[in-house]
N, C-alpha and C positions, 0 to 999 in steps of 0.2 A: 283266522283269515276268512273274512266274510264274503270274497269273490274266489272263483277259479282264480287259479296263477298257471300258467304252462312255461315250459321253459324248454325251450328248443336247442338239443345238444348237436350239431354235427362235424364229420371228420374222418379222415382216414384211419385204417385199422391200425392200431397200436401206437394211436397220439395222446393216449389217455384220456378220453373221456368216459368213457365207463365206468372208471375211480371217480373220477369228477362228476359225474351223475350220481353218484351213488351219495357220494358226500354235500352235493346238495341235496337231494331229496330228505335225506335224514334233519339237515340242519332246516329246511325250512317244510319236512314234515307231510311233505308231498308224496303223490305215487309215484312210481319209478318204473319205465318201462326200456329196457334196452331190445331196440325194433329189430337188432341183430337177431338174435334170439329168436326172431319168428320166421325170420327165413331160413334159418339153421335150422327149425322143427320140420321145416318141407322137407328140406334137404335128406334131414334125419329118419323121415318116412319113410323116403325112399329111397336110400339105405337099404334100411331094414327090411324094406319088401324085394329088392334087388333088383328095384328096376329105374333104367335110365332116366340120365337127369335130364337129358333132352325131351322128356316124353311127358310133354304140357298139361294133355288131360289127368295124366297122374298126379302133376303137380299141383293143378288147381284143387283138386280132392282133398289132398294133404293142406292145403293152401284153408281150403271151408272149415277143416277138424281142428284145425288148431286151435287150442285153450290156453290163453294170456294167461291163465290162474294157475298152469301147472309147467311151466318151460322150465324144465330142469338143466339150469348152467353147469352142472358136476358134468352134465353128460353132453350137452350142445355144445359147450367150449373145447373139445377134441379137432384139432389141426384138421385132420380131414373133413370132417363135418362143417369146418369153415370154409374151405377150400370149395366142397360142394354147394354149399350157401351162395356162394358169388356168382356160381355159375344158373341155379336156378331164379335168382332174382333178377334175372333180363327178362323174363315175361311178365308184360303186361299186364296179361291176364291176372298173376299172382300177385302182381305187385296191388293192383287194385283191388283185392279180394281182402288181402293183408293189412292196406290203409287204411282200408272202412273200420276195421278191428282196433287198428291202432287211435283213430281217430275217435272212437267211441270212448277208449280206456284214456284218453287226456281231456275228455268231459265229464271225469266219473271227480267229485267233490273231492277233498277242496283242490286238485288241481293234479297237473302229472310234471312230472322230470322226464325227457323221454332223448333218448341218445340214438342216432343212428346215420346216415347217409344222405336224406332229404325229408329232414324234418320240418325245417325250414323252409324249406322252397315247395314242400309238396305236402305233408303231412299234417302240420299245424302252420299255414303260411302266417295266421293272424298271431304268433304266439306273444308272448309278452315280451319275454326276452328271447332274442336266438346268440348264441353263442357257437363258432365255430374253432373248434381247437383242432391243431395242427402242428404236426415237427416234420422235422427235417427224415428221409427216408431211412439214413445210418442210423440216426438216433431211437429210430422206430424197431430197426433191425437190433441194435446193441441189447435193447431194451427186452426184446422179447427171447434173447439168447438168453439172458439173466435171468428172466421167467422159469425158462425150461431148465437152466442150473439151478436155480434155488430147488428145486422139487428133484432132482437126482437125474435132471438127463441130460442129453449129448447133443449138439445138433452142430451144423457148418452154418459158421456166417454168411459167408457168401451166398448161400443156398437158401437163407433167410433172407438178407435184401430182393436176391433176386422176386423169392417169392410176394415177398412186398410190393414190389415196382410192377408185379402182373396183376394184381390185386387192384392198386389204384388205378392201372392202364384199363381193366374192367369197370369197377365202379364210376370212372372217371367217362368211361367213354361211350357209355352204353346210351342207347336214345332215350329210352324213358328214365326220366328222373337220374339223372347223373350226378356223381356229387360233384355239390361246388357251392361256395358259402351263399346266402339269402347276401340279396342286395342290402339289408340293414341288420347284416349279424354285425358281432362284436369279434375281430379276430384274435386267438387265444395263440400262439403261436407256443407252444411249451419245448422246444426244442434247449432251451437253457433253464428249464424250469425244473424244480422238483415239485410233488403233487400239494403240497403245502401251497408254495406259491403259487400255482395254479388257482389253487381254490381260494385262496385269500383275494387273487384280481377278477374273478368269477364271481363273488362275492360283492366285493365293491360295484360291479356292475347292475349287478340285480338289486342291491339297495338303493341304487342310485334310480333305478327305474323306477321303483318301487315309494320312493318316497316325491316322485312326480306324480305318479298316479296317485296317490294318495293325498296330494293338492288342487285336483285337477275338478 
């Protein structure tokens, strides 16, 4: 592939694009960056230092330190550490600290996959493709009850929607950069889908761009 290609994934937590980035980047050979991940290492900072997630100057520090080359998902994908992610990703300050980073890593050859919250709309506005994948809140919740069963643990449904629908009521509502699909994403609605079909009409989409630009 002799230009950049970016491809802008966005979406609520547990709509599956994560799986879906991941399965594109491989198939067309791309970097891969799940932006989650970076607010999760702030988060996870400070955690570890035991100090409040309301506490801005701390989190822009954590916010500078971060290294794209070493975000260990074994250990940022822990419930809580996500929980704390949403809450430190209303500032500003971070947020902008974090896009510059992000925005570097999806000009690094030959191109990036990058999945997160406002990729689209804020992070790679010009991208190639923007795709916004989406389900329904239960199916999101069913979904990640399943998650936690398959690996040996327990949790309440109820208590998973609920926490879902505060999740998107934050992401959704927060001033800067809120999520909500780009005006010329392509919507992926996967609430009836398995990730196969996902990626096979994710797919068609991107070739179909792709072999415009490549007339053009």
């Amino acid at each position: 592939m002799t230009r950049l290609l970016t491809i802008a994934i966005d979406g609520p937590a547990g709509a599956g694009k994560g799986t879906l980035a991941r399965r594109l980047a491989d198939h067309y050979r791309l970097n891969l960056l799940d932006t989650g991940l970076t607010y999760r290492a702030v988060a996870y900072a400070l955690i570890q230092h035991a100090l409040p997630l309301d506490n801005v100057s701390a989190a822009e520090t954590a916010a500078r330190q971060v290294d794209l080359a070493k975000l260990d998902r074994s250990v940022l994908s822990a419930h809580a550490v996500g929980e704390a992610a949403s809450k430190v990703a209303v500032f500003p300050t971070v947020r902008r600290i974090l896009v510059e980073k992000q925005r570097a890593f999806a000009t690094t050859p030959p191109g990036a996959v990058l999945d997160g919250r406002d990729i689209g709309t804020v992070v790679c506005p010009d991208a190639d493709i923007k795709l916004y994948v989406t389900a329904s809140a239960e199916v999101r919740a069913r979904r990640r009850l399943a998650e936690i069963e398959s690996i040996g643990g327990t949790a309440d449904f109820t208590e998973i929607l609920a926490d879902i629908v505060r999740r998107d009521e934050r992401d959704m509502g927060r001033a800067d950069s809120p999520l909500k699909p780009a005006a010329d994403a392509h919507l992926l609605d996967t609430s009836e889908m398995a990730i196969e079909a996902a990626f096979l009409a994710a797919m068609a989409i991107i070739d179909d761009v792709l072999a415009k630009r490549d007339k053009a």
